[in-house]
TORROTI-155075 format. One record per residue: residue in one letter; x, y, z of N, C-alpha, C in turn. Coordinates in pm, 1 decimal. Each point is the difference from the previous one (the first is absolute). Layout:
TORROTI-155075
(pt 'A'; (X; Y; Z); (X; Y; Z); (X; Y; Z));
...
This chain:
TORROTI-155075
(pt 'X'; (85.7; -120.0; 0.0); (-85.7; 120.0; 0.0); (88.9; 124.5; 0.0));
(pt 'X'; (-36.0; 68.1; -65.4); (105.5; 143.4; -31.7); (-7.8; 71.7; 109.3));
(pt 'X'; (85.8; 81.4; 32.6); (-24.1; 58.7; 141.9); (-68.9; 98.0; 24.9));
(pt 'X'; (-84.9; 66.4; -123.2); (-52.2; 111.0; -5.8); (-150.5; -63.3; 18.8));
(pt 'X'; (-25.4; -105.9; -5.5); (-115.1; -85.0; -42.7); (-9.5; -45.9; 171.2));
(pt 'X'; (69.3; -22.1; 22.9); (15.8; -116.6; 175.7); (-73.7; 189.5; 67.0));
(pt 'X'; (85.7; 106.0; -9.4); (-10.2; 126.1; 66.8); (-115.5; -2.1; -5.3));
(pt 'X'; (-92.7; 14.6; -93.8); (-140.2; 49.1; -24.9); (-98.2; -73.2; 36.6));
(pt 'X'; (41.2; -134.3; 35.5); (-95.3; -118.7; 38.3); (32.8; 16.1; 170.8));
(pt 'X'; (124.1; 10.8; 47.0); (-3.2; 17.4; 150.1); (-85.4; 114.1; 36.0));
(pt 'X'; (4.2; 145.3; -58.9); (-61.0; 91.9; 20.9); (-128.1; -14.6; 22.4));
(pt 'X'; (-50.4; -76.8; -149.0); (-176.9; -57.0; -6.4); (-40.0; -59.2; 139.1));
(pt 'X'; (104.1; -106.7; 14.6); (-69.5; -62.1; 125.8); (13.0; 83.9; 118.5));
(pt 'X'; (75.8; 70.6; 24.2); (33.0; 103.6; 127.9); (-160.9; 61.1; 35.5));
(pt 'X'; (-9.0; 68.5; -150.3); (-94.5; 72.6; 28.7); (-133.7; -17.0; 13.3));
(pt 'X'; (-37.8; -174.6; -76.1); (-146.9; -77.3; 25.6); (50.0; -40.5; 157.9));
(pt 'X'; (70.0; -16.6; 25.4); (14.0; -79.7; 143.4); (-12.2; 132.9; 114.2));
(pt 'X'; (83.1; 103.9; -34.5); (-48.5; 103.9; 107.3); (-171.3; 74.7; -3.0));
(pt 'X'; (-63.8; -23.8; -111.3); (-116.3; 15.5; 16.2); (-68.3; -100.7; 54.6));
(pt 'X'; (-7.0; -130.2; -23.9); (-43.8; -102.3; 32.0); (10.2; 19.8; 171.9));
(pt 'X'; (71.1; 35.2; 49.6); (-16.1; 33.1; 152.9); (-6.5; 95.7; 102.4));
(pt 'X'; (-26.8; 88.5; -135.5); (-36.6; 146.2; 91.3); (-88.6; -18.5; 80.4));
(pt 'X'; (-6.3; 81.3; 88.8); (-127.9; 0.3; 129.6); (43.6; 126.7; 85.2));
(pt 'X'; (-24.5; -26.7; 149.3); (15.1; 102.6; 73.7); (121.7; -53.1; 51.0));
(pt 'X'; (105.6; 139.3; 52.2); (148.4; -20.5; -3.3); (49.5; -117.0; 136.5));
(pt 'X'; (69.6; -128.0; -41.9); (71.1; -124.1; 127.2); (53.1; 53.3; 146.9));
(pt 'X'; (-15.2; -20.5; 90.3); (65.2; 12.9; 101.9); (154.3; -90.4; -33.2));
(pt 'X'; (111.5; 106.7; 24.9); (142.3; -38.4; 9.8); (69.5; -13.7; 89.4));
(pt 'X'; (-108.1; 13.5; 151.9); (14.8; -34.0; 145.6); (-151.8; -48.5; 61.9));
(pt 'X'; (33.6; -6.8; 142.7); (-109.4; -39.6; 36.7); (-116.5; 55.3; -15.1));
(pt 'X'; (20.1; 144.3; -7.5); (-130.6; 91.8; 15.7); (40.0; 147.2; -62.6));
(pt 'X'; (-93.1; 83.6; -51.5); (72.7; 106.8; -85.4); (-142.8; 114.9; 91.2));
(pt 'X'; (-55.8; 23.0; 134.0); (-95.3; 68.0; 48.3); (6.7; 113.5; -90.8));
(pt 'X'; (-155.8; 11.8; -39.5); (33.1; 168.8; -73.7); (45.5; 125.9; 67.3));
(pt 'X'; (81.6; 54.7; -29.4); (-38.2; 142.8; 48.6); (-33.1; 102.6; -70.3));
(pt 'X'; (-143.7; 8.4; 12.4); (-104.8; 57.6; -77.0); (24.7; 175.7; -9.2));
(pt 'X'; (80.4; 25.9; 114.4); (9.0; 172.9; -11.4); (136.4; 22.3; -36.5));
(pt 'X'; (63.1; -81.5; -59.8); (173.9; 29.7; -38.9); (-84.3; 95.2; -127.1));
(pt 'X'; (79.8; 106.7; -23.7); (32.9; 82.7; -107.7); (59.1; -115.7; -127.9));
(pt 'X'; (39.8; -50.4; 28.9); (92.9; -85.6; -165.6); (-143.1; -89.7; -61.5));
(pt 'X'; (31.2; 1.8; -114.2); (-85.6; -71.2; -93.1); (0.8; -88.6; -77.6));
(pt 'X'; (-16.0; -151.8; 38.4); (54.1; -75.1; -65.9); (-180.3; -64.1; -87.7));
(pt 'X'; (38.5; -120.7; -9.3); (-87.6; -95.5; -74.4); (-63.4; -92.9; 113.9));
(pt 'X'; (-63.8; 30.0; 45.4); (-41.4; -5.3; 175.0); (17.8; 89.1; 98.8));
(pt 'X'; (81.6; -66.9; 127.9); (34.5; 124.3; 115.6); (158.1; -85.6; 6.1));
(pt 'X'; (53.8; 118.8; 56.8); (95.6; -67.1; 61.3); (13.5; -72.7; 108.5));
(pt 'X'; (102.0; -29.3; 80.6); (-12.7; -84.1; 117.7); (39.4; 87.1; 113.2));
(pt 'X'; (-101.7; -16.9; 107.1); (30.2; 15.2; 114.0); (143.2; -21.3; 16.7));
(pt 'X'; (47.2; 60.0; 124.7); (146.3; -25.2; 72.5); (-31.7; -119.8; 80.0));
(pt 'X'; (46.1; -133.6; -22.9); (-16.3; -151.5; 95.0); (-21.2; 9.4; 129.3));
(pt 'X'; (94.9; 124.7; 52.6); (-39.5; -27.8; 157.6); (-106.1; 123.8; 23.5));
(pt 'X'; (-43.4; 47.5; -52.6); (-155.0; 60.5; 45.5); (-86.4; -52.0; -32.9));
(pt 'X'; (17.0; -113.4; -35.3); (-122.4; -115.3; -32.0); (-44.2; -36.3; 89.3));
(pt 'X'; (-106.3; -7.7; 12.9); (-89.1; -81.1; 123.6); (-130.3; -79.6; -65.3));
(pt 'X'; (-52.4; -54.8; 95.6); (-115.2; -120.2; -9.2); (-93.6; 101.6; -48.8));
(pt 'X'; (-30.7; 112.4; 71.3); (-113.9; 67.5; -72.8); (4.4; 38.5; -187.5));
(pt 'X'; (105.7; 18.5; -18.6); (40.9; -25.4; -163.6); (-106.2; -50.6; -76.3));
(pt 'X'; (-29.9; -182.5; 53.3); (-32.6; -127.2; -30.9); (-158.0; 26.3; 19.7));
(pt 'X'; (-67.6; 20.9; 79.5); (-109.1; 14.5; 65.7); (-96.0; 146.6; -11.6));
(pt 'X'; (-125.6; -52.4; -6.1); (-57.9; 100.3; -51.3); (-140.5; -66.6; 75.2));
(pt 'X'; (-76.8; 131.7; 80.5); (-154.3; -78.9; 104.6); (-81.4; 54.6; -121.6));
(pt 'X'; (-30.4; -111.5; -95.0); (-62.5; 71.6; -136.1); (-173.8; -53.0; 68.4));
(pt 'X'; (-28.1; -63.9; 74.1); (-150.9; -9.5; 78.2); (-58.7; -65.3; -206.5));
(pt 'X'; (43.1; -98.8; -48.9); (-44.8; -68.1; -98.4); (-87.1; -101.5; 37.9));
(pt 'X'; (-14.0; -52.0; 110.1); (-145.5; -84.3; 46.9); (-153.8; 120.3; 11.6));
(pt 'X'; (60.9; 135.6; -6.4); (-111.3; 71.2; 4.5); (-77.3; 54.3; -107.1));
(pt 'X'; (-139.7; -5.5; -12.1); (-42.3; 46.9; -108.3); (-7.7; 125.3; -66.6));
(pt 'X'; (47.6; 39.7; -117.9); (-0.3; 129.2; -51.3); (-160.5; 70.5; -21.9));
(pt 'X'; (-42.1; 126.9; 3.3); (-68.9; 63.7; -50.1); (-7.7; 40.4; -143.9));
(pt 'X'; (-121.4; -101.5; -81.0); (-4.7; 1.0; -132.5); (-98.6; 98.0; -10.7));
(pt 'X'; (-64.6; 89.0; 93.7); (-111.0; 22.5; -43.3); (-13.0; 145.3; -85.1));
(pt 'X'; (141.1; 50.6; 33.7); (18.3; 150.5; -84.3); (69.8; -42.9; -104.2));
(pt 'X'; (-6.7; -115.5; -68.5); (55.0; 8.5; -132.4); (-87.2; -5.0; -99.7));
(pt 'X'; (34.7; 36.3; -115.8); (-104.0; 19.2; -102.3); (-12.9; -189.1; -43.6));
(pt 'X'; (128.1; -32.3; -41.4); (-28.1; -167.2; -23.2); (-23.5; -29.9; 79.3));
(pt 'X'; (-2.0; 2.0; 151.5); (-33.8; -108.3; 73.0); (140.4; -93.9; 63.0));
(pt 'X'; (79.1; 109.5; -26.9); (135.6; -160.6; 78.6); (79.8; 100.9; 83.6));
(pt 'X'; (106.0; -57.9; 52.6); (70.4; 80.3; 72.1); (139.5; -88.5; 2.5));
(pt 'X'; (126.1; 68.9; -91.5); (92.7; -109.0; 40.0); (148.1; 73.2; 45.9));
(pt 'X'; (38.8; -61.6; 134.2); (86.5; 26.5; 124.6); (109.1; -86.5; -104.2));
(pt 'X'; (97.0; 58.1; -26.8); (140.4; -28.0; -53.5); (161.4; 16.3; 111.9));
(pt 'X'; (80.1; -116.9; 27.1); (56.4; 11.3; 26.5); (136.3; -15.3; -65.3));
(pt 'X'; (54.8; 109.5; -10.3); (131.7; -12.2; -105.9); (94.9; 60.3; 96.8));
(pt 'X'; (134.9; 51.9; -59.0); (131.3; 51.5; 28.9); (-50.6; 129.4; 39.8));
(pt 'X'; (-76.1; 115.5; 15.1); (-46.6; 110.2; 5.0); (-54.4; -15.1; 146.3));
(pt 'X'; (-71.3; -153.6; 63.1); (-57.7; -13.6; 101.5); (106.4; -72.2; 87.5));
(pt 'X'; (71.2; -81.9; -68.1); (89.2; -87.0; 99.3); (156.5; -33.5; -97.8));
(pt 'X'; (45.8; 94.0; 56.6); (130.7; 36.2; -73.5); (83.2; -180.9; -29.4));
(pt 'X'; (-42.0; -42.6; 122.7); (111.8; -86.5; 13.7); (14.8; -93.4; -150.1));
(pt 'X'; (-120.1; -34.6; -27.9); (-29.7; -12.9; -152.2); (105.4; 11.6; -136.0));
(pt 'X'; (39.9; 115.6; 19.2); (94.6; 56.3; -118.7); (118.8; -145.8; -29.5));
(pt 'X'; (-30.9; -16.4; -140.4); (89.2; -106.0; -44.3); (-59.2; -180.6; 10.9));
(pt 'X'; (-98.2; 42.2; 52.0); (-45.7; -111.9; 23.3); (-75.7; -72.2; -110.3));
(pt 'X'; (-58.6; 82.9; -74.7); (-88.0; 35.1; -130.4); (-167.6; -126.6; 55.7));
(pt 'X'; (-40.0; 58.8; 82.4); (-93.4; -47.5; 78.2); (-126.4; 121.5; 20.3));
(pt 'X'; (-145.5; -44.5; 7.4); (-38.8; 124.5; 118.1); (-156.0; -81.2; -18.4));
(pt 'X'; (-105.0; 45.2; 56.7); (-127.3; -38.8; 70.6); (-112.3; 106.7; -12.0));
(pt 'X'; (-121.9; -38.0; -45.7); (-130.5; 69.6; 41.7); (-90.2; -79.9; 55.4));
(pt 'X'; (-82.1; 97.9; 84.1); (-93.6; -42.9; 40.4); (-172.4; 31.3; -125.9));
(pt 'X'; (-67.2; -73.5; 9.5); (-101.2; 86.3; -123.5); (-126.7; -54.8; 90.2));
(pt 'X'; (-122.8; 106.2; 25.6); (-107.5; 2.5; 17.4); (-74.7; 49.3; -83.4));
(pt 'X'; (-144.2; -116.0; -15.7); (-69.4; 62.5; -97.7); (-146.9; 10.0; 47.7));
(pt 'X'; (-64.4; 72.8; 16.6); (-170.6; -15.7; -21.6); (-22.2; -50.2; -53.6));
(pt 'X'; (-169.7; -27.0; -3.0); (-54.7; -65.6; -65.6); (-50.2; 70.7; -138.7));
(pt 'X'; (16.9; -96.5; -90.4); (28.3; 76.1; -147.7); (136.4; 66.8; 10.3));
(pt 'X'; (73.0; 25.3; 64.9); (156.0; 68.9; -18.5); (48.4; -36.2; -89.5));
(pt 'X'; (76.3; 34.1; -67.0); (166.1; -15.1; -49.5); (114.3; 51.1; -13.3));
(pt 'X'; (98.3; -85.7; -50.3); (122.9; 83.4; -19.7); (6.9; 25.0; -113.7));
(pt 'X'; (-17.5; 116.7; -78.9); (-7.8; -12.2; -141.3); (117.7; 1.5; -77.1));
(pt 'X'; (1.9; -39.2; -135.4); (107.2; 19.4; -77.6); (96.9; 13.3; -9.2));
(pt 'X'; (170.3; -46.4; 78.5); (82.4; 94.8; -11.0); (115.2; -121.5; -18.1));
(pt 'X'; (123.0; 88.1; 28.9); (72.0; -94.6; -40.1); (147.4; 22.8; 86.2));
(pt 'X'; (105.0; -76.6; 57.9); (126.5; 10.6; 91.7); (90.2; -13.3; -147.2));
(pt 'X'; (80.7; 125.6; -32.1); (90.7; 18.6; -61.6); (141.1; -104.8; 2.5));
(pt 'X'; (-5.1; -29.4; 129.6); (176.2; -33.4; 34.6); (-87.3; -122.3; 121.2));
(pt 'X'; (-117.5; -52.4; 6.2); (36.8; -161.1; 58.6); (-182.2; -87.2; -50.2));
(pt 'X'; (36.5; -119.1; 55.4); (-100.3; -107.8; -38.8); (-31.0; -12.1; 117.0));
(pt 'X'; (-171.7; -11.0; 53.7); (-70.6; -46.2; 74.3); (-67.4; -65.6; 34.3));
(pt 'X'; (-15.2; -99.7; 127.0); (-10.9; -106.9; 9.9); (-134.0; 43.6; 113.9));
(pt 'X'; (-125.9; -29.4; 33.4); (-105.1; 52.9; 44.5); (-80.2; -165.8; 80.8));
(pt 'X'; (20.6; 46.0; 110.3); (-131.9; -133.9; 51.0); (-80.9; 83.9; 81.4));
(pt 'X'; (-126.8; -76.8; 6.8); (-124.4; 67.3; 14.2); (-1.8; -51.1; 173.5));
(pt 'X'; (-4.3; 25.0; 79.4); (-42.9; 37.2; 146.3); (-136.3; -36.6; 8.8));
(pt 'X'; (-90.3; 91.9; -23.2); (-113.7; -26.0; 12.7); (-105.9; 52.1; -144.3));
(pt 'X'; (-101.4; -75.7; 38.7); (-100.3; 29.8; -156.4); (41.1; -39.1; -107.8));
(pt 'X'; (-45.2; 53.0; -131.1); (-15.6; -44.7; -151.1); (61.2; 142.5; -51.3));
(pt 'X'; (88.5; -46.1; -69.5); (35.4; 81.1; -152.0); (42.6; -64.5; -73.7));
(pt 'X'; (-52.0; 107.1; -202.3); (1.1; -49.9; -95.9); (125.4; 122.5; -25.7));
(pt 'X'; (84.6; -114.4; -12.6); (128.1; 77.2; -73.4); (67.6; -0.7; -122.3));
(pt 'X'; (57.2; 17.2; -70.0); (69.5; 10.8; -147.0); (140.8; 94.8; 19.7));
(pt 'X'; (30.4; -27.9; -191.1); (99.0; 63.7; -18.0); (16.4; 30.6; -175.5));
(pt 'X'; (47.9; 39.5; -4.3); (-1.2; 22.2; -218.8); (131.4; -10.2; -72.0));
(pt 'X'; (15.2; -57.6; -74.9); (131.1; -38.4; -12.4); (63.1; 158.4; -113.6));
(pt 'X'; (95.2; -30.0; -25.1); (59.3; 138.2; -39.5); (-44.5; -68.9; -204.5));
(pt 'X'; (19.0; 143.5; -26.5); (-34.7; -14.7; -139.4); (63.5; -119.6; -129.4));
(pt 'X'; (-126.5; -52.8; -81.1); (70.9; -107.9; -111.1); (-75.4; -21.0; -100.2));
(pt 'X'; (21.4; -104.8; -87.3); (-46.7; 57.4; -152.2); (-136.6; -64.9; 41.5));
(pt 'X'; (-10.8; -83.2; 119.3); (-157.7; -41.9; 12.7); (-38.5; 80.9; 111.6));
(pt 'X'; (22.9; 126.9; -16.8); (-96.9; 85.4; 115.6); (67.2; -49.6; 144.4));
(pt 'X'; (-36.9; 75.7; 89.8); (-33.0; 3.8; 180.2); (-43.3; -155.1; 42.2));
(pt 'X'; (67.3; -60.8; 90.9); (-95.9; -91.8; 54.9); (-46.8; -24.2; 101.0));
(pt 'X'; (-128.6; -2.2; 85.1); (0.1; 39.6; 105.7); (-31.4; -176.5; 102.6));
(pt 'X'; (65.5; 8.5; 102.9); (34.4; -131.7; 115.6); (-111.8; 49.2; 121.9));
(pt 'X'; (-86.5; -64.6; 11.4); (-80.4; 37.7; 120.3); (-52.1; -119.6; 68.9));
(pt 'X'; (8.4; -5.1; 115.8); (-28.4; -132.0; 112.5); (-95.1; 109.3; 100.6));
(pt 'X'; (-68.1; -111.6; 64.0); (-72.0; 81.5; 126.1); (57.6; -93.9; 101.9));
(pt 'X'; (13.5; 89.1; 106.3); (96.3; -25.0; 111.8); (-114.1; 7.9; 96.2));
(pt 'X'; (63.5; -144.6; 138.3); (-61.2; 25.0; 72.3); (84.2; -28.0; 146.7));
(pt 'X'; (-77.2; 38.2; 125.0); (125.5; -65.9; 75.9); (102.1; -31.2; 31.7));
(pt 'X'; (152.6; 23.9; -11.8); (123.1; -111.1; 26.4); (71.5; 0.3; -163.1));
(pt 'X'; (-101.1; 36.4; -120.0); (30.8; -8.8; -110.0); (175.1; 101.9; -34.0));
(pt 'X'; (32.5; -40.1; -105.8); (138.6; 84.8; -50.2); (-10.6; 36.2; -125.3));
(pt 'X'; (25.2; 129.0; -53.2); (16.0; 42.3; -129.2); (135.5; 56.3; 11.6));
(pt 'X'; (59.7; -26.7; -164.1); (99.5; 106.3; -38.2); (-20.8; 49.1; -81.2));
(pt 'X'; (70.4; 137.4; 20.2); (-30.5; 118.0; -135.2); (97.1; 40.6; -29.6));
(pt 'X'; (58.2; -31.6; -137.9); (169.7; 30.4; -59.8); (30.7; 91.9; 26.2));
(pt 'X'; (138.5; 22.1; 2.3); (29.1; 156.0; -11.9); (-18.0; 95.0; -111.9));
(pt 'X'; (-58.8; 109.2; 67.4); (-53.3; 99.2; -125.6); (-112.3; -14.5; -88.6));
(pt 'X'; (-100.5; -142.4; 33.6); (-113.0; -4.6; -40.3); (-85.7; 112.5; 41.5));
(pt 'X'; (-138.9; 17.2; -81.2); (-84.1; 71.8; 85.7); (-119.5; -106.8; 72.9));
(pt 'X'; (12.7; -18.7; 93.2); (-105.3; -73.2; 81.1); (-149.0; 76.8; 104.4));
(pt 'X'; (-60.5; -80.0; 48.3); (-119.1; 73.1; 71.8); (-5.1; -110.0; 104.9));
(pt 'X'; (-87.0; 59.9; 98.4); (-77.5; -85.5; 98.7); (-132.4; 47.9; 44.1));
(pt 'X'; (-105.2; -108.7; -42.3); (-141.1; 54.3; 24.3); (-27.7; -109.4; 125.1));
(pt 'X'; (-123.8; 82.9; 58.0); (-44.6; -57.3; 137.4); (-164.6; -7.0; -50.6));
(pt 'X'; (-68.8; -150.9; -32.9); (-55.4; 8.5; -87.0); (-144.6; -10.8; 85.9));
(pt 'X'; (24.4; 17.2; 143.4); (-73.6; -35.2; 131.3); (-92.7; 146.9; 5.1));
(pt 'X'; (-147.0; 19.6; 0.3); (-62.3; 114.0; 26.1); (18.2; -0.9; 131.3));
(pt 'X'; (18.4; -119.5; 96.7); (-55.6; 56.5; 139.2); (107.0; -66.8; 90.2));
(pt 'X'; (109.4; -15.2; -28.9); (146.2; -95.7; 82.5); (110.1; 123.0; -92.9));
(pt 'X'; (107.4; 57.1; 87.9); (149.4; 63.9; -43.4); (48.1; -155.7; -8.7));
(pt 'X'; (125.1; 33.7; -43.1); (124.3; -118.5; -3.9); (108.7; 106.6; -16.0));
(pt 'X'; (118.0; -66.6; 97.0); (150.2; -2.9; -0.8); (53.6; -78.7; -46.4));
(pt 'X'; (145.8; 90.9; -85.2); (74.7; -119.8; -48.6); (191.8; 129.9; 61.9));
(pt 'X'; (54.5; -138.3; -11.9); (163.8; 51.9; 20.6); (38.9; -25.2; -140.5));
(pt 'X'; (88.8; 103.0; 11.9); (45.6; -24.3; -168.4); (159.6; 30.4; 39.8));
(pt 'X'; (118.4; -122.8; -51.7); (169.4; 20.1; -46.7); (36.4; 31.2; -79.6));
(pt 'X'; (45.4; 127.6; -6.2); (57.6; 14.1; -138.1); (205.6; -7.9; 6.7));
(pt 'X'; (20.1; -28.1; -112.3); (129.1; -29.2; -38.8); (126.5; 151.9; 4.8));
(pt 'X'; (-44.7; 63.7; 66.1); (61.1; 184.5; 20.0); (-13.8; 36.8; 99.8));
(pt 'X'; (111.8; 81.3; 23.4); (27.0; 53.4; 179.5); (-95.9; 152.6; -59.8));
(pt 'X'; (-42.2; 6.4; -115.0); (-106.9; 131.0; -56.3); (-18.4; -52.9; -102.6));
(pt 'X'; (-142.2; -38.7; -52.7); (-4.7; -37.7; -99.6); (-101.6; 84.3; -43.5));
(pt 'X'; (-15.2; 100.3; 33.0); (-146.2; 126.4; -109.4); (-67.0; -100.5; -48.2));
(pt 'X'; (-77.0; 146.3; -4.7); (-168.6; -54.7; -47.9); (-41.9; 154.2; -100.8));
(pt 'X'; (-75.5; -102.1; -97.0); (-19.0; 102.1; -119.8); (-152.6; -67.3; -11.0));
(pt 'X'; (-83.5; 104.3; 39.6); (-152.4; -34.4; -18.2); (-33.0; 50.8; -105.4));
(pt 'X'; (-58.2; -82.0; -88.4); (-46.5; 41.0; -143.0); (-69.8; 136.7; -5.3));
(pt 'X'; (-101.8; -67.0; 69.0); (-122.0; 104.1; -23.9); (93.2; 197.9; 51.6));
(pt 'X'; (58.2; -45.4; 65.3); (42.2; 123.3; 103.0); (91.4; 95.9; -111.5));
(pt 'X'; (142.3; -86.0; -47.9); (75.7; 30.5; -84.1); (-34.3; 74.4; -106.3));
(pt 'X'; (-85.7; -75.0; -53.9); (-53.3; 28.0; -172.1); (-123.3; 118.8; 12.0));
(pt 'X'; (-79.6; 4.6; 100.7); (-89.8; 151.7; 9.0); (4.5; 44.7; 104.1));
(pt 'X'; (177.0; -12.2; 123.4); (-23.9; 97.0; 75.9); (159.4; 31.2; 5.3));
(pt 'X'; (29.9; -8.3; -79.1); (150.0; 106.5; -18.9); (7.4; 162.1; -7.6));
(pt 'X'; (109.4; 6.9; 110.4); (37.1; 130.7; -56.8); (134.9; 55.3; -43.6));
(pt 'X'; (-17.9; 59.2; -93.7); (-78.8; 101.5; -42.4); (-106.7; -159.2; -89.6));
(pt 'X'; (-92.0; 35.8; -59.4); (-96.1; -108.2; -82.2); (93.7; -20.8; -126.8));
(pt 'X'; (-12.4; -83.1; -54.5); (-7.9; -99.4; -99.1); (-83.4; 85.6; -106.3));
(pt 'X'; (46.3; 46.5; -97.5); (-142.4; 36.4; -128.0); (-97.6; -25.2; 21.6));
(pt 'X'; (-122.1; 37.7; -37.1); (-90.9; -47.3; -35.8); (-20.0; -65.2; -135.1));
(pt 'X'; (44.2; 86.1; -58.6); (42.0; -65.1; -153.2); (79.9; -133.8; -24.8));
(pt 'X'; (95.3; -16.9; 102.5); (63.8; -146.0; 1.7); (-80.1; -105.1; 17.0));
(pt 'X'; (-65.6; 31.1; 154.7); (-82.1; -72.5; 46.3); (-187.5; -48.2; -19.3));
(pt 'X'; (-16.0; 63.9; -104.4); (-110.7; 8.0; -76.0); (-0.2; -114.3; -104.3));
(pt 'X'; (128.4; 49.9; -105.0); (68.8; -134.5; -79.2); (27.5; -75.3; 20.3));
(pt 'X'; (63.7; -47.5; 116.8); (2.5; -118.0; 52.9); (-77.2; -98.6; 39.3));
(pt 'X'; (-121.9; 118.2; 42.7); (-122.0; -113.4; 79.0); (-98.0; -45.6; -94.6));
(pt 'X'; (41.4; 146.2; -146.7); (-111.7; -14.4; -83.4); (-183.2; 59.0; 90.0));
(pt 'X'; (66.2; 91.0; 56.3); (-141.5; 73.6; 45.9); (18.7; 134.5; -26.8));
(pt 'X'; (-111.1; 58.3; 23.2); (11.1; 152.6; -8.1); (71.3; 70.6; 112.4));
(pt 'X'; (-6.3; 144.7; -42.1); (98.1; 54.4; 88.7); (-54.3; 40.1; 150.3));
(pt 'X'; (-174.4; 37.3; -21.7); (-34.5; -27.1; 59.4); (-29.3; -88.6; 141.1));
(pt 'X'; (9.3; -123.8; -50.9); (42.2; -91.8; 114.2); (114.8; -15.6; 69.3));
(pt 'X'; (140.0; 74.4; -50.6); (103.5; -54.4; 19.0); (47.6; 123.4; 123.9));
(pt 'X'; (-81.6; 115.8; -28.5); (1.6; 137.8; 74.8); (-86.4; -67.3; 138.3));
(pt 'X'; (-90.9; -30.7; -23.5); (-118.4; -96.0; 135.6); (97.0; -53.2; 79.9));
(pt 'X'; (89.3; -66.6; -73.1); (45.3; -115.8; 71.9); (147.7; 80.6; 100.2));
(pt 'X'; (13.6; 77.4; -86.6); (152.3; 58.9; 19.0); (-54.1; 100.8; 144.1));
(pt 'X'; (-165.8; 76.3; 43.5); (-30.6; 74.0; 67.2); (-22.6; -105.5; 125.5));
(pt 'X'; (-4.1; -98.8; -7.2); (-0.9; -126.7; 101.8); (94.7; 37.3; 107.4));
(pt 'X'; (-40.9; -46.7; 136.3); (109.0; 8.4; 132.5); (64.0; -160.8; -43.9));
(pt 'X'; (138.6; -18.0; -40.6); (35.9; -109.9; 28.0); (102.3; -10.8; 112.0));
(pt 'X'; (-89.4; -129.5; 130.9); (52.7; -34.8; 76.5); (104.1; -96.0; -1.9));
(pt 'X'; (122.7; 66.7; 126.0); (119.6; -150.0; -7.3); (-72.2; -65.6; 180.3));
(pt 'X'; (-25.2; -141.8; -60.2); (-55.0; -74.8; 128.5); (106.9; -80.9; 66.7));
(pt 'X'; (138.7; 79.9; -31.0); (114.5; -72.3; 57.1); (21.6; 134.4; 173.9));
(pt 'X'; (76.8; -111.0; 8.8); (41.6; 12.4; 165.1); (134.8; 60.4; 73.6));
């Protein structure tokens, strides 16, 4: 193999293989605690100093056996997120936790974790959940199970998924893992007609294939974040 040929093929693989395992950044010691108010700016936080580490770091009285108040949300859910922002100790771990309450009829609508995959079991009650697969020459496809009890769903990373609570007169809880010490959340509905500054109307008209009319309605909407 010519050596210019071997160069370009090591490179190839370098660079499918360093994508192939991107994620959120390895611990290169035991523990990397954030420190969330350092001035420096990395691709996370930096690390705490080791010996001002303490147990409280680790620990967080997040009161997750307790039930949230769904009742001021417009969907109907309420979801308590625990990431690196709540419990530093986290950082590097590429780990983090929600709690999700829903009313009856609630959901979590539309959205999607940029940077992890979630893994969701249901606590208590019924939900009908999904997810949509990303674009192909045979269209969207959409995966939906109804969950009950003890049940487990996963939702890829960067899918857009939902969770409906399909109960008029029973809420249900579910815990949800996701694969990120922060893994955002991009709610459809919220993004696309409640940006600011807005999005065209003219973009977003063409896109939906509606008038402009509707797209102004939609855009004058309060969109709520039912995160925590």
């Amino acid at each position: 193999m010519a050596p210019a040929t071997y160069f370009l093929l090591v490179s190839f693989l370098a660079l499918v293989t360093s994508q192939a395992i991107a994620s959120d950044p390895s611990p290169l010691q035991d523990f990397c605690v954030a420190d969330i108010h350092s001035p420096v700016k990395v691709n996370g936080f930096v690390c705490k100093d080791p010996m001002a580490v303490n147990a409280d770091d680790f620990f967080k009285a997040a009161n997750l056996d307790k039930p949230r108040d769904t009742m001021k949300s417009k969907v109907g859910s309420n979801v308590t997120l625990i990431n690196v922002m709540q419990l530093p100790g986290l950082n590097t771990l590429g780990i983090s936790l929600a709690r999700i309450d829903y009313a009856p009829l609630g959901q979590n609508p539309p959205h999607t974790h940029p940077r992890a995959t979630e893994i969701l079991t249901v606590l208590e009650g019924t939900l009908y959940v999904g997810f949509v697969t990303s674009n192909t020459d045979n269209g969207n496809k959409l995966f939906t199970k109804v969950l009950k009890k003890g049940d487990v769903f996963v939702f890829p990373q960067g899918l857009i998924h939902f969770q409906f609570n399909p109960k008029h007169d029973k809420p249900a809880v579910a815990i949800a893992a996701l694969s990120s010490q922060n893994p955002g959340a991009i709610t459809i509905a919220n993004a696309v007609f409640g940006s600011k500054p807005p999005i065209s109307d003219d973009v977003l008209a063409k896109a939906f294939q509606v008038q402009k009319g509707t797209i102004d309605w939609l855009q004058a909407q309060f969109w709520e974040n039912n995160h925590n």
